[in-house]
Every structure is written in structure tokens, then in C-alpha cells.
VOBA-1610 file (N, C-alpha, C; in pm, whole numbers, padded with zeros to 5 digits, always signed):
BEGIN
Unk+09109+10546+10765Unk+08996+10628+10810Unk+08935+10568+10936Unk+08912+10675+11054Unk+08850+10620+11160Unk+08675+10595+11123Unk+08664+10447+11208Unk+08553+10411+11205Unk+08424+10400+11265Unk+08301+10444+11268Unk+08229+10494+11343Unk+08157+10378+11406Unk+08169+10292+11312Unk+08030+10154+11336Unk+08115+10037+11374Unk+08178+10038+11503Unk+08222+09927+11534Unk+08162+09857+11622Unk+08147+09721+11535Unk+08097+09600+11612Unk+08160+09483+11636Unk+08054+09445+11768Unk+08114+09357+11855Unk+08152+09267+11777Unk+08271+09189+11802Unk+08319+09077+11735Unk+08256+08948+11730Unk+08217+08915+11842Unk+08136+08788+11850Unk+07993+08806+11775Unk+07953+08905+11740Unk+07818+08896+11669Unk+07872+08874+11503Unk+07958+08850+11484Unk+08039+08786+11340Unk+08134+08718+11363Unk+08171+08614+11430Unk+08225+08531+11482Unk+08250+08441+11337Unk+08145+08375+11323Unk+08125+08258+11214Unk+08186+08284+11085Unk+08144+08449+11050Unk+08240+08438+10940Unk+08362+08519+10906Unk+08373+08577+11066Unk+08530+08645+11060Unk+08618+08502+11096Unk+08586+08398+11119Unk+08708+08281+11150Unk+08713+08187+11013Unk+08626+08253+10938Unk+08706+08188+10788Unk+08754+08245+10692Unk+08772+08399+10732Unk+08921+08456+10632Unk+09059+08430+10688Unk+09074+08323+10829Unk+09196+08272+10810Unk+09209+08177+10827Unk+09137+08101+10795Unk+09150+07899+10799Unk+09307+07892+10696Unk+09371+07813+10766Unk+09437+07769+10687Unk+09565+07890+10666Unk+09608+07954+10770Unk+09687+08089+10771Unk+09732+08056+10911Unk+09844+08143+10906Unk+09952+08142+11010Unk+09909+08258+11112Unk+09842+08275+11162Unk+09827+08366+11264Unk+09928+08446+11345Unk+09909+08576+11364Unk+10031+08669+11418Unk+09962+08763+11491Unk+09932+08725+11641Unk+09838+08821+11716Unk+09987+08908+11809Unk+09952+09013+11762Unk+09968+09127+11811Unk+09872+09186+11939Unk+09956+09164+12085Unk+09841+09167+12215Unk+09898+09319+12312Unk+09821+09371+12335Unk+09849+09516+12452Unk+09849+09459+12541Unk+09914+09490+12671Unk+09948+09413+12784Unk+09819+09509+12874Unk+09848+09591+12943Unk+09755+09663+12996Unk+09585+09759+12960Unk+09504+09674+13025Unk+09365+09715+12954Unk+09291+09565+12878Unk+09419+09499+12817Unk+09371+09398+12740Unk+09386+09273+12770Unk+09530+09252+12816Unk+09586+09109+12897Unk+09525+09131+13028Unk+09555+09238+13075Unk+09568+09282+13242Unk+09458+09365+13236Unk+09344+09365+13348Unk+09268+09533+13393Unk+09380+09585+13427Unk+09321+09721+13384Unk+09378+09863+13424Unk+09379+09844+13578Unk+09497+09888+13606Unk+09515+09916+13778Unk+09532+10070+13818Unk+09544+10106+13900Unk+09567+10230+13986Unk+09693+10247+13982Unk+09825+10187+13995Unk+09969+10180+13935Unk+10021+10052+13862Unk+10139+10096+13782Unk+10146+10002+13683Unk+10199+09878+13749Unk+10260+09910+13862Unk+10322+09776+13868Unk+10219+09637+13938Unk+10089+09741+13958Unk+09962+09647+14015Unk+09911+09619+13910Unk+09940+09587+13755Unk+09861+09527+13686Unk+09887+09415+13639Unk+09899+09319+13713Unk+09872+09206+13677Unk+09806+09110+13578Unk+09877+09002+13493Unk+09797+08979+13408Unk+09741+08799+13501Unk+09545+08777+13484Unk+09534+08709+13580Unk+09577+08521+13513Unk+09600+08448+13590Unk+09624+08350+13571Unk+09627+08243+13450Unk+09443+08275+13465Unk+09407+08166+13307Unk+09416+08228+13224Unk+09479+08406+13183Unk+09499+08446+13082Unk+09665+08368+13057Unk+09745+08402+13135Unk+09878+08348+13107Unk+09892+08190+13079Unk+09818+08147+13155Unk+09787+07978+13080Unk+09751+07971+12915Unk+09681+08049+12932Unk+09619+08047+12747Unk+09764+08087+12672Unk+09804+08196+12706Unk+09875+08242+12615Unk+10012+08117+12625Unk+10021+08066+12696Unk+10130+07992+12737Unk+10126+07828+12599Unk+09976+07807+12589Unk+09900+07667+12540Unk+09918+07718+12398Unk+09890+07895+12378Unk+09904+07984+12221Unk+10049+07957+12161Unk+10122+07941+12238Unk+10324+07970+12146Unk+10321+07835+12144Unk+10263+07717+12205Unk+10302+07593+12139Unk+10234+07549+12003Unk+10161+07643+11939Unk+10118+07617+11823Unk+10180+07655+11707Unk+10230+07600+11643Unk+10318+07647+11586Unk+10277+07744+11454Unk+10149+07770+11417Unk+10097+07841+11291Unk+10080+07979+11384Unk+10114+07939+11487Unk+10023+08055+11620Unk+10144+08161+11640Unk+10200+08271+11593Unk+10310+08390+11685Unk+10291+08497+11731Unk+10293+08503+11848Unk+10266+08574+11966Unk+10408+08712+12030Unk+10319+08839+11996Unk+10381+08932+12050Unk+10328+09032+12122Unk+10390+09043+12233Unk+10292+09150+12353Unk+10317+09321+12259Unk+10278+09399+12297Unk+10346+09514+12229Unk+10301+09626+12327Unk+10334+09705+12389Unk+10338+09751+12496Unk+10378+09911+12511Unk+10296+10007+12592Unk+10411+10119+12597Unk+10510+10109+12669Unk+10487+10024+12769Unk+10567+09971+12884Unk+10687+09987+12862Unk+10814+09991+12935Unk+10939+09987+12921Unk+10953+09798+12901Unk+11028+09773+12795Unk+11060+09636+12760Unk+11084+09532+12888Unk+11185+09576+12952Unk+11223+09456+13093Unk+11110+09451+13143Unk+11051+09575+13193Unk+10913+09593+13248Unk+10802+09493+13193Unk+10733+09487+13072Unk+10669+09440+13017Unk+10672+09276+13033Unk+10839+09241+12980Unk+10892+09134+12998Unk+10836+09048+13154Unk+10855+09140+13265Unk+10884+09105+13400Unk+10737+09039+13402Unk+10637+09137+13339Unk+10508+09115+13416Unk+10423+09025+13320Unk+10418+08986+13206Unk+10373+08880+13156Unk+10478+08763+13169Unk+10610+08753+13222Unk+10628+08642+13231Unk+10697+08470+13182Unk+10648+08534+12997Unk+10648+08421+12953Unk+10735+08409+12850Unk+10854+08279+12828Unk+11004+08300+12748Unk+10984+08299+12611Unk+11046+08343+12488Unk+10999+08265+12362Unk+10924+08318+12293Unk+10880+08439+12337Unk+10845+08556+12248Unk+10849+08636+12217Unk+10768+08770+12144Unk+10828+08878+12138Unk+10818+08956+12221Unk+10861+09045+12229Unk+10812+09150+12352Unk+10847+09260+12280Unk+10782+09378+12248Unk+10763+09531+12221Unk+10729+09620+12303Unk+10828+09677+12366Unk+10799+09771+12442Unk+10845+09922+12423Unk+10790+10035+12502Unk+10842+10201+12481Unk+10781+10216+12374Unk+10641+10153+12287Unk+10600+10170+12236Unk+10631+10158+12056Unk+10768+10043+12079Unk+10795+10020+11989Unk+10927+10040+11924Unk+11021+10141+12042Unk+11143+10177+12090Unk+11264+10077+12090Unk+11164+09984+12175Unk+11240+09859+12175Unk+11170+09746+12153Unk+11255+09605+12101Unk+11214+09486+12031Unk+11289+09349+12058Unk+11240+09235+12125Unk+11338+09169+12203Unk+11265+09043+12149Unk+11294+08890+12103Unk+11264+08832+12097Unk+11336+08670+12037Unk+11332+08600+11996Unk+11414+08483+11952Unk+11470+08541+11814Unk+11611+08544+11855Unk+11709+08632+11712Unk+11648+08753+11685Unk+11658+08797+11768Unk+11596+08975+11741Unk+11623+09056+11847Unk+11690+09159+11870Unk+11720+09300+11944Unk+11710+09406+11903Unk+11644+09462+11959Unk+11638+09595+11863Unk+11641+09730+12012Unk+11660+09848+12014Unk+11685+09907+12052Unk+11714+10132+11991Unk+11616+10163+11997Unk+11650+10297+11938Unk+11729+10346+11979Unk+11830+10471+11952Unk+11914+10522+11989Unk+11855+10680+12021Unk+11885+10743+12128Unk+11872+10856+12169Unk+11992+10937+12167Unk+11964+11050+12095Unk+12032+11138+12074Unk+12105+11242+12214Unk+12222+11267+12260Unk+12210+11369+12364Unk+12146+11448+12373Unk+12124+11586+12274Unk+11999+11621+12288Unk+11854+11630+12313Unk+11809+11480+12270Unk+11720+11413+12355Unk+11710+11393+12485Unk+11818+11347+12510Unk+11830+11270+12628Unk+11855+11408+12775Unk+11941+11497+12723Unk+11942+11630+12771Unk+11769+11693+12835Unk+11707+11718+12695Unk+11589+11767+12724Unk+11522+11686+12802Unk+11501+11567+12807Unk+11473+11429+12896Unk+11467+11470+13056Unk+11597+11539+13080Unk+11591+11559+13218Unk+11584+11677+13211Unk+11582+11759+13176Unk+11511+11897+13204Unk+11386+11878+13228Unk+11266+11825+13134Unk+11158+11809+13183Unk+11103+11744+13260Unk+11195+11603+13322Unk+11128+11533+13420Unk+11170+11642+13541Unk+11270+11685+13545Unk+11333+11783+13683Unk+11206+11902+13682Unk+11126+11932+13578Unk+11029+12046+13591Unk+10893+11962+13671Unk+10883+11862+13559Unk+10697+11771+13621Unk+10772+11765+13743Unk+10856+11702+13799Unk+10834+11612+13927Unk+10813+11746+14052Unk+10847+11815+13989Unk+10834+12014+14069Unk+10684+12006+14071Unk+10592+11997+13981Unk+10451+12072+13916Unk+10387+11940+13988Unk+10419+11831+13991Unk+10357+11695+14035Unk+10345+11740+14175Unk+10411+11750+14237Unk+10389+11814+14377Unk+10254+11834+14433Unk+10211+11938+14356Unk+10113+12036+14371Unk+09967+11933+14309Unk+09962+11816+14249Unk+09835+11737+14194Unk+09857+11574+14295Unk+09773+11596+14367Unk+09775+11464+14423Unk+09756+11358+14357Unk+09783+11212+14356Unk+09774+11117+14288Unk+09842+11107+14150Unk+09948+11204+14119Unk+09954+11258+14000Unk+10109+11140+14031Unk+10147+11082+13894Unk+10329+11059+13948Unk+10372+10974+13821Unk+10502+11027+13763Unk+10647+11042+13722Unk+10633+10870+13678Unk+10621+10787+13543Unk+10686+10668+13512Unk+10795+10688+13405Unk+10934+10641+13471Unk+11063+10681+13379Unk+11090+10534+13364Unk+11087+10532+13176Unk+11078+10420+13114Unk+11219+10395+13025Unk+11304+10532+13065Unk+11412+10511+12997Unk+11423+10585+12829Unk+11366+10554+12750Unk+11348+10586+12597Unk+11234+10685+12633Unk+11154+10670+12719Unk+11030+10774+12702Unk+11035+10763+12853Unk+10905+10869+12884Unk+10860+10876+13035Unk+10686+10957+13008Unk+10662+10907+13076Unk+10480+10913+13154Unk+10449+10945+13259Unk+10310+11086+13254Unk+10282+11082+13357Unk+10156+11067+13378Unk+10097+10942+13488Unk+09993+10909+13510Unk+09946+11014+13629Unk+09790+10996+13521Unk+09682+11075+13630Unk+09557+11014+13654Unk+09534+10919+13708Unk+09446+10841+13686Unk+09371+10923+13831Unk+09445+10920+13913Unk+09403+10915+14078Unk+09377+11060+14076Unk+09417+11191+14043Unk+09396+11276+14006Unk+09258+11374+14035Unk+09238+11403+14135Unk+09059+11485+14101Unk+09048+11522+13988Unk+08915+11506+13967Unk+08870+11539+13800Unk+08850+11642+13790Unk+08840+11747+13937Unk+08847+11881+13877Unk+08973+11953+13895Unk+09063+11849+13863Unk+09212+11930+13865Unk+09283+11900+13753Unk+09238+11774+13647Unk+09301+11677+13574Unk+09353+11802+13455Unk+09238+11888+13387Unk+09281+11999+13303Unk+09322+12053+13330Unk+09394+12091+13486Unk+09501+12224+13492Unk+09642+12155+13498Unk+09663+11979+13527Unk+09743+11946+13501Unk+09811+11946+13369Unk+09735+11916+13287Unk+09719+11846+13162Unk+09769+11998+13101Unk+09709+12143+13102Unk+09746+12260+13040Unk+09916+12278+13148Unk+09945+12240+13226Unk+10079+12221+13310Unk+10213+12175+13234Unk+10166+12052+13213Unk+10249+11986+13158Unk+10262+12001+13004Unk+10168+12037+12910Unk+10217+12117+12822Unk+10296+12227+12807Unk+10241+12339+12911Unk+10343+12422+12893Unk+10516+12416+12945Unk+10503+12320+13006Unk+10618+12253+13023Unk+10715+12190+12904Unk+10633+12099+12844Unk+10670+12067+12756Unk+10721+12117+12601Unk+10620+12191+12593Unk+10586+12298+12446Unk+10691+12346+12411Unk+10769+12399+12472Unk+10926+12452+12434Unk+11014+12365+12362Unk+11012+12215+12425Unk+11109+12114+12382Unk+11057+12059+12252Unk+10856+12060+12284Unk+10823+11994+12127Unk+10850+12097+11983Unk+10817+12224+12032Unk+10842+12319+11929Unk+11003+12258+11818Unk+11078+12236+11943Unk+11223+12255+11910Unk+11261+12101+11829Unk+11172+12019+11851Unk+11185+11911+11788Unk+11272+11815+11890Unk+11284+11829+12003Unk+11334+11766+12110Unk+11242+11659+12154Unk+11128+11646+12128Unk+11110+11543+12171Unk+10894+11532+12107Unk+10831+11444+12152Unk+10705+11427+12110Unk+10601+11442+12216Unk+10520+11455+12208Unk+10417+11447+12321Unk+10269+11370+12286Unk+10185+11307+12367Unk+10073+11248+12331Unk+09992+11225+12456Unk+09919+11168+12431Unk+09775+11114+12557Unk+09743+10976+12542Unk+09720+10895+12621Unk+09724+10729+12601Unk+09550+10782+12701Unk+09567+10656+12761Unk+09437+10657+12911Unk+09479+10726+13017Unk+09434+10818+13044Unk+09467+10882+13158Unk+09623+10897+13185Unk+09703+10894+13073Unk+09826+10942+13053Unk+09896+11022+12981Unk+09931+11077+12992Unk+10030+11188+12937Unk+10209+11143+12886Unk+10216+11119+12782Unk+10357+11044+12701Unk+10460+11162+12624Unk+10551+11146+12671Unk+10682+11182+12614Unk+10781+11116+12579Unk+10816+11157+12435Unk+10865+11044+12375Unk+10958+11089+12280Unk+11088+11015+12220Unk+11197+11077+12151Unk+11136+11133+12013Unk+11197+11265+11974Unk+11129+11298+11819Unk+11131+11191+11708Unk+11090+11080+11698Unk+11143+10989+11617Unk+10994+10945+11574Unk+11006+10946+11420Unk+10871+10874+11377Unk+10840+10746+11371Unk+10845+10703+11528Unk+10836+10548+11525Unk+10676+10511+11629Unk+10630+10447+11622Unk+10507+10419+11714Unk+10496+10242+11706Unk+10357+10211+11729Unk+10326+10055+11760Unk+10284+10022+11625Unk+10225+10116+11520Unk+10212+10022+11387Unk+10330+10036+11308Unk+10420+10099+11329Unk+10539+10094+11254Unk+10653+09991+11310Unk+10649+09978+11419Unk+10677+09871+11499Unk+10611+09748+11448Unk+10492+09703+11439Unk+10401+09629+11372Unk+10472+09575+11202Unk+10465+09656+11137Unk+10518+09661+10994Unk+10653+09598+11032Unk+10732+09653+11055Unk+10892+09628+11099Unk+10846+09465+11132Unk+10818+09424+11235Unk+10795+09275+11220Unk+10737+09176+11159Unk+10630+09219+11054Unk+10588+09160+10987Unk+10694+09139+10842Unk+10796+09257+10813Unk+10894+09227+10661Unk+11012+09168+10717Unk+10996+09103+10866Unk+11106+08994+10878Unk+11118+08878+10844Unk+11248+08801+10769Unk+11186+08709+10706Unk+11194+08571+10831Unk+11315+08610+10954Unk+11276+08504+11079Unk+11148+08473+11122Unk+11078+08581+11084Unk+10909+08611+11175Unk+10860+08508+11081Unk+10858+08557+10949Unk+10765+08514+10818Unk+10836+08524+10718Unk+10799+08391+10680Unk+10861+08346+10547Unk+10766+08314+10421Unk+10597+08332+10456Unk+10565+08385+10384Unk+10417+08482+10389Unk+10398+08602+10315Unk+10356+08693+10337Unk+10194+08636+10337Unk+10170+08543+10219Unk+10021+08529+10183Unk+09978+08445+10279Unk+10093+08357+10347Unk+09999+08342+10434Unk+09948+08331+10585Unk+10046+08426+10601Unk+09982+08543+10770Unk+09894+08590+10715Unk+09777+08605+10897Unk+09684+08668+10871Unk+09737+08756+11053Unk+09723+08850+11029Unk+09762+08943+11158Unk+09655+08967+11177Unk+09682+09002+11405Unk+09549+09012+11459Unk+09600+09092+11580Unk+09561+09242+11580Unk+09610+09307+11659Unk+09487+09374+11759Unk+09527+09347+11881Unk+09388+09393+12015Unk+09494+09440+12100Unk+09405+09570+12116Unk+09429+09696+12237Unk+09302+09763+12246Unk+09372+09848+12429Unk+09230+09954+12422Unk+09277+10042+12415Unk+09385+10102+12365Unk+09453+10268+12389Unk+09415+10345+12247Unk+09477+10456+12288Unk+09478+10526+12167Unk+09556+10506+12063Unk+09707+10422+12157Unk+09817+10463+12094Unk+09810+10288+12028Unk+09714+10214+12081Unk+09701+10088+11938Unk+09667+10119+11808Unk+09639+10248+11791Unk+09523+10298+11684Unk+09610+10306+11588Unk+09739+10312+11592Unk+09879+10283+11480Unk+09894+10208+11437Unk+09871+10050+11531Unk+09908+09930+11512Unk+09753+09863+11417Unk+09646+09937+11478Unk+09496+09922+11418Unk+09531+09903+11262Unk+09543+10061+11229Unk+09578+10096+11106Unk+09690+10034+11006Unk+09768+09953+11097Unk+09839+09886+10960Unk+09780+09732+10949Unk+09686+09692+11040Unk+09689+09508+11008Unk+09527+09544+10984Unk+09440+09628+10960Unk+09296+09665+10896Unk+09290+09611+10800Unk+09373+09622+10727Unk+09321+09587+10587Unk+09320+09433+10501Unk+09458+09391+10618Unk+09471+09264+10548Unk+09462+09192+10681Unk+09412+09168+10786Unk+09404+09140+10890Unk+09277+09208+10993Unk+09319+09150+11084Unk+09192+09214+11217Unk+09234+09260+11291Unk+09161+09436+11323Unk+09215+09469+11427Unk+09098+09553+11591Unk+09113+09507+11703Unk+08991+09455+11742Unk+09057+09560+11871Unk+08957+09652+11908Unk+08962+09753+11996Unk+08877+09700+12123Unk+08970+09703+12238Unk+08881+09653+12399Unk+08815+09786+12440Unk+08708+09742+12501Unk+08595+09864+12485Unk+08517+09883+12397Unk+08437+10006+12402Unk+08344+10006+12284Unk+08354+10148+12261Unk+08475+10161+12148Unk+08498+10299+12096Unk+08407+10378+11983Unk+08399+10499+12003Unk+08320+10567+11940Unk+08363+10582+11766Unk+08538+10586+11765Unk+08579+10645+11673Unk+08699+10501+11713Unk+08710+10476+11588Unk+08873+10370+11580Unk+08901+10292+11435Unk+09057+10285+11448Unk+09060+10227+11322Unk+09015+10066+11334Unk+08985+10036+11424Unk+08933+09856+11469Unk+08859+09821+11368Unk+08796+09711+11322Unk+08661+09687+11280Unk+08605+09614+11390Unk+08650+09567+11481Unk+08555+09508+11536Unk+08585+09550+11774Unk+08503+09525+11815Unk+08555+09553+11953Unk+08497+09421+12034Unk+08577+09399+12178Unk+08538+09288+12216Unk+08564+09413+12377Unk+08436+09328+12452Unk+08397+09465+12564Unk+08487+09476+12670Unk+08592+09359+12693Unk+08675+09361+12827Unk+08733+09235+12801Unk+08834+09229+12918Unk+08976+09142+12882Unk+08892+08999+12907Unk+08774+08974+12954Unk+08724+08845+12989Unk+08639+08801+12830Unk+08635+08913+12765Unk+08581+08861+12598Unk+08711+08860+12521Unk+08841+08945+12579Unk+08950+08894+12492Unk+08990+08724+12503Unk+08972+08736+12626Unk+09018+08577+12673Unk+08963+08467+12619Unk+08835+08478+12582Unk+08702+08387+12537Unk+08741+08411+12372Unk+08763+08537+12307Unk+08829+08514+12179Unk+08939+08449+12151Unk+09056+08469+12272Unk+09208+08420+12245Unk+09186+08237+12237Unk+09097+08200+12336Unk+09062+08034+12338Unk+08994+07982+12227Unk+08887+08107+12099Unk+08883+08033+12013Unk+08939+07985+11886Unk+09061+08132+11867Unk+09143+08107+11821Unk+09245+07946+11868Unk+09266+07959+12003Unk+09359+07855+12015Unk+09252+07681+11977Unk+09130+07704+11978Unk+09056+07597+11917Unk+09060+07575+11778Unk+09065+07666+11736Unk+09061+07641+11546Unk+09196+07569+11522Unk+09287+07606+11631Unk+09458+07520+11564Unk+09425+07354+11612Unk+09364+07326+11712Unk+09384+07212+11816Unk+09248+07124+11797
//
């Protein structure tokens, strides 16, 4: 159930860090919004320095396992945080890369068919919306509208549905809304908390269940999957200050994620 009363994390600090004393920690991190500010294109989002230091000081702990999880296309994701020896989740969960682990969905021709029919239609309709443009991620594709006039963003947005609507009807493929994005994605009931789950009943990951404590932070919509499966027995902590989320708790921007990620890395050290 989405939650209405979410509060800031640091105003319960004291006694959200003692339901896991003594537990193996498994933070689950969004790369963009949360590691990185949001940029104007993806490949300008950078994650800044002393965040990658931290996270770098985080995988030498050994109670500490660290996985980015990303809509990002995997290499992509990979490229721009950087760092060897962990997991990486990307396409939203599509794909899964990490020490003894590959994973990879399979797309159907039919998929993959409809795939280019509709990018060959947007990149036609994109034309016509300035700032508007085409990210082909391979397993899925996105189209960002960030730059977009705001009084054009809903005739895009009713555009690209009807574009789309034919293929979702048909079961060809999925459609959704992230931040100022628009996602297409293989018909497959897979997302970031099922992705989530999937790594947690590995027994390489974890060997034992009671005692991980999972800790999953994003600001999208599409964390709200990953929210929903580590809620209950874990924390799951929304950047921003959402109205509606499965989070319990929110931390206001990537400079309070950072200040949380260091106190975690204090409780091990």
C-alpha cells in the first residue's frame, strides 16, 4: 500500500540504525537522481566524486553488498559509475552482471520487430517537439522530454501513445512514465523489485536470509517495485519528498543520500 506520511529519515535516525546492528547489509542504489543529479542528457550525469569514493570505501566491507540498479542500459550504467566488483542492474532489471552472475532477458522477434516499428514512428513525431529525443537501450528504449516546452509536453505524451497503443494492445510490448520519461519495454513481467527478489534467493549473494537487512533508495517511479519488496523486512527510502510511495522514509537529495551512505559505512568501521 502506497504511503502518505513519509518521513524524513534523519528525523529517526537513532532508531532506524538498530533494526540492523549486527546484519549484513544489501543496499540496493538508483544511479540517476540518487547517485548522480538529474542532468539535461543522460550521458551528462555524472556521479560526483566523493560519492564514488564512498561507495568505493562501501564494497570493502565485507557485511556491506552493493548493487546499482538502474533503467539504464547495463554497459551504460556500468561505464558511468565506474566501479569493478559489483552488481550492476540495468534495463530495469533486463539485465544482471556481477561476480558469478549474468543474466540477460531474451527478446522475442516479435518484440524485437515491433521495437523498430515504433522507434522508426517516434523518431518521425520527435521531429516536430523540440528538445524531445530517442534513448535506444537495446532491451527497451526511452523517450526523454525533459527540455520539452511545458506547453507541448501533453501533446507529446498523447503522441506517443497513440503510437504505441496498437503494439501494447497486442501484447508486443509495455509502456510506462519514469521522470520526465516515457519507457518502452518488452511484454515481460519483470521490473526493479522483481529484479530485487531474484537477487536476494541467490545463495552466492546470501547465504543467509535472517541475516540481511536490505536497503533500497531511488527517486523514480519505477523504484516503487523495488520499494515494495524490501518494505517490509528492510528500508526503503525515496529521494525527494513524495506525496504517495511505497518508501517509509525519504532523504531530500543526493547530498542527504551521501550523508546517509557515510553513516551506514560508520556503523561497519
Amino acid at each position: 500500500m502506497l504511503r502518505k506520511d513519509v518521513n524524513n529519515l534523519f528525523d529517526h535516525w537513532p532508531g532506524i540504525k538498530e533494526t540492523f546492528k549486527g546484519k549484513d547489509v544489501f543496499l540496493f542504489l538508483d544511479y540517476d537522481g540518487t547517485l548522480a543529479p538529474i542532468a539535461e542528457a543522460p550521458e551528462k550525469a555524472f556521479i560526483p566524486p566523493t560519492m564514488k569514493t564512498l561507495l568505493e570505501k562501501l564494497i570493502k566491507i565485507p557485511k556491506c553488498k552493493l548493487v546499482i540498479i538502474s533503467g539504464r542500459a547495463l554497459m551504460d550504467v556500468k561505464k558511468m559509475v565506474g566501479i569493478k566488483n559489483i552488481v550492476y542492474v540495468g534495463n530495469h532489471g533486463l539485465e544482471i552482471e556481477g561476480p558469478g552472475i549474468s543474466f540477460r532477458s531474451l527478446i522475442t522477434p516479435r518484440v524485437k520487430t515491433a521495437f523498430k516499428c515504433i522507434k522508426s514512428e517516434i523518431n518521425k513525431e520527435l521531429l516536430f517537439f523540440k528538445g524531445s529525443f530517442l534513448e535506444d537501450k537495446d532491451l527497451s528504449f526511452s523517450v526523454h522530454y525533459r527540455l520539452v516546452a511545458e506547453d507541448k509536453v501533453s501533446l507529446l505524451k498523447n503522441t506517443l501513445m497513440q503510437v504505441t497503443n496498437p503494439f501494447s494492445r497486442d501484447h508486443e510490448v509495455r509502456v510506462g512514465y519514469g521522470k520526465e520519461v516515457f519507457e518502452i519495454k518488452p511484454p515481460i513481467d519483470w521490473d526493479k523489485g522483481k529484479a530485487v527478489s531474484w537477487l536476494l534467493t541467490q545463495q552466492k549473494f546470501v547465504s543467509d536470509k535472517e541475516k540481511i537487512f536490505s536497503i533500497c533508495i531511488g527517486d523514480d517511479v519505477t523504484d516503487e517495485d523495488a520499494f515494495s519488496v524490501v518494505k517490509d523486512n528492510g528500508l526503503a527510502i525515496a529521494v525527494g519528498n513524495p506525496k504517495l510511495s511505497h518508501a517509509q522514509y525519504y532523504l531530500r537529495d543526493q547530498d542527504e543520500v551521501r550523508k546517509f551512505l557515510e553513516q551506514i559505512y560508520e556503523l561497519f568501521v
